[in-house]
N, C-alpha and C positions, 0 to 999 in steps of 0.2 A: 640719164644724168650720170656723170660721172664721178666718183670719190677719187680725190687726188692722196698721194701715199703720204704718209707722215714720215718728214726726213729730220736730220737732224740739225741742232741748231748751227745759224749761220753766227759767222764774228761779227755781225754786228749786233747778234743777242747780247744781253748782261749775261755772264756766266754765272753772276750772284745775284740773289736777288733777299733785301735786308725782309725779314719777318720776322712780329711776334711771336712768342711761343705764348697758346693759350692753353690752358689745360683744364677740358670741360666737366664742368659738375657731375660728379657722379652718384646724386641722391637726390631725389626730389621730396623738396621739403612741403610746407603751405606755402610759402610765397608763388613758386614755380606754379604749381599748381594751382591757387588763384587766378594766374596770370593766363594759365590757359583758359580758365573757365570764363575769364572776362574777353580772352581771344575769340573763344567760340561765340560769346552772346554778343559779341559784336558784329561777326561776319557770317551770322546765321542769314537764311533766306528771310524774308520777312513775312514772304506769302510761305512758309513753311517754318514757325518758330520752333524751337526744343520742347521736347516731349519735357513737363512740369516733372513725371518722373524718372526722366532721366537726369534734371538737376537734383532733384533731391537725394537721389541715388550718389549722384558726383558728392555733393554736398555731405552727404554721410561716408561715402570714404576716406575724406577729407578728416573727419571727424576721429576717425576712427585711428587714421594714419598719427593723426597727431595723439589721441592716448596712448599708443602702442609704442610710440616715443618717447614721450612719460613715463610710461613702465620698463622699460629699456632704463632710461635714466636713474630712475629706483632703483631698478635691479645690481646695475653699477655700483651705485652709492650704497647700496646693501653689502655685496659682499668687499666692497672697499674698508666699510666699519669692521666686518668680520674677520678679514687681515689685521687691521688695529686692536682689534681686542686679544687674536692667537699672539700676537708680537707681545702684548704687555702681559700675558698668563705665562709667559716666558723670563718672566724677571724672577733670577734666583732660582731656576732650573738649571742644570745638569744639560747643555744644549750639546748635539755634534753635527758635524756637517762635516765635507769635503772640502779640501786645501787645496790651491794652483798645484800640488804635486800629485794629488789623487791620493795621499794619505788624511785619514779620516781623522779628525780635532774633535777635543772634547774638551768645554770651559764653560764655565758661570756664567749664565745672560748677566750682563750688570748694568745695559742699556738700551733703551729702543728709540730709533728716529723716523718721525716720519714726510721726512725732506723728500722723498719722493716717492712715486708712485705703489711702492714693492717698500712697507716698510724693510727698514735697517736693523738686526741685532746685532751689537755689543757684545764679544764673549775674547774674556783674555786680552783683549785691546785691539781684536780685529772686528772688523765690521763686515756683516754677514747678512746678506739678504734672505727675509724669512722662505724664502723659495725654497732655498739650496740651505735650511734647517733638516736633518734625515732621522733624527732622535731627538728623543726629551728623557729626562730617569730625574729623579729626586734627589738633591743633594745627600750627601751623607752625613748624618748628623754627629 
């Protein structure tokens, strides 16, 4: 038998061809993983069904995957609060940080926002990402 060569496309191919761009899931969550389990116990042999503990084994990963998710989420929202508390222990401090010139600012927290992710401090009327905060000192009385 013989293989014929791959040549290149003739003019009467499309030179385009329309597709979607899909872009595949890259975590598998419980759902995904339900779906298999109910893939496997559907097209299992039937003179040969799933070892009892190998489901519950699945069944416990499953379990498992999804606390460890939960904890994750926690752990987020944990130190997300613990940004919100250093930004507000910052009201009436003595804050410095670095300036778009590379010279180093020092002004009075007098506000904190937190419109987004990385609260926002308030010092001297500029607004200052508690990130890019590099010092704290006490005002001076």
């Amino acid at each position: 038998m013989t293989i014929d060569a791959i040549t290149a496309a003739s003019a009467t191919t499309p030179t385009s061809v329309a597709t979607t761009a899909r872009s595949p899931k890259q975590t598998l969550d419980s759902e995904a993983f339900m779906s298999l389990l109910v893939a496997q116990l559907t097209n299992q042999d039937p003179s040969s069904p799933m070892d009892t503990n190998q489901m519950i084994g699945q069944t416990t990963q499953l379990a498992m995957m999804e606390k460890l998710t939960e904890l994750s989420t926690t752990g987020t929202e944990g130190f997300s609060l613990q940004m919100r508390v250093a930004a507000t222990t910052l009201l009436g401090q003595q804050v410095s940080y670095t300036g778009a010139d590379g010279a180093r600012i020092t002004g009075t927290a007098t506000a904190v926002s937190f419109a987004t992710a990385v609260p926002q401090v308030t010092v001297g009327g500029a607004t200052v990402a508690l990130d890019a905060v590099s010092g704290i000192a006490r005002p001076a009385s």
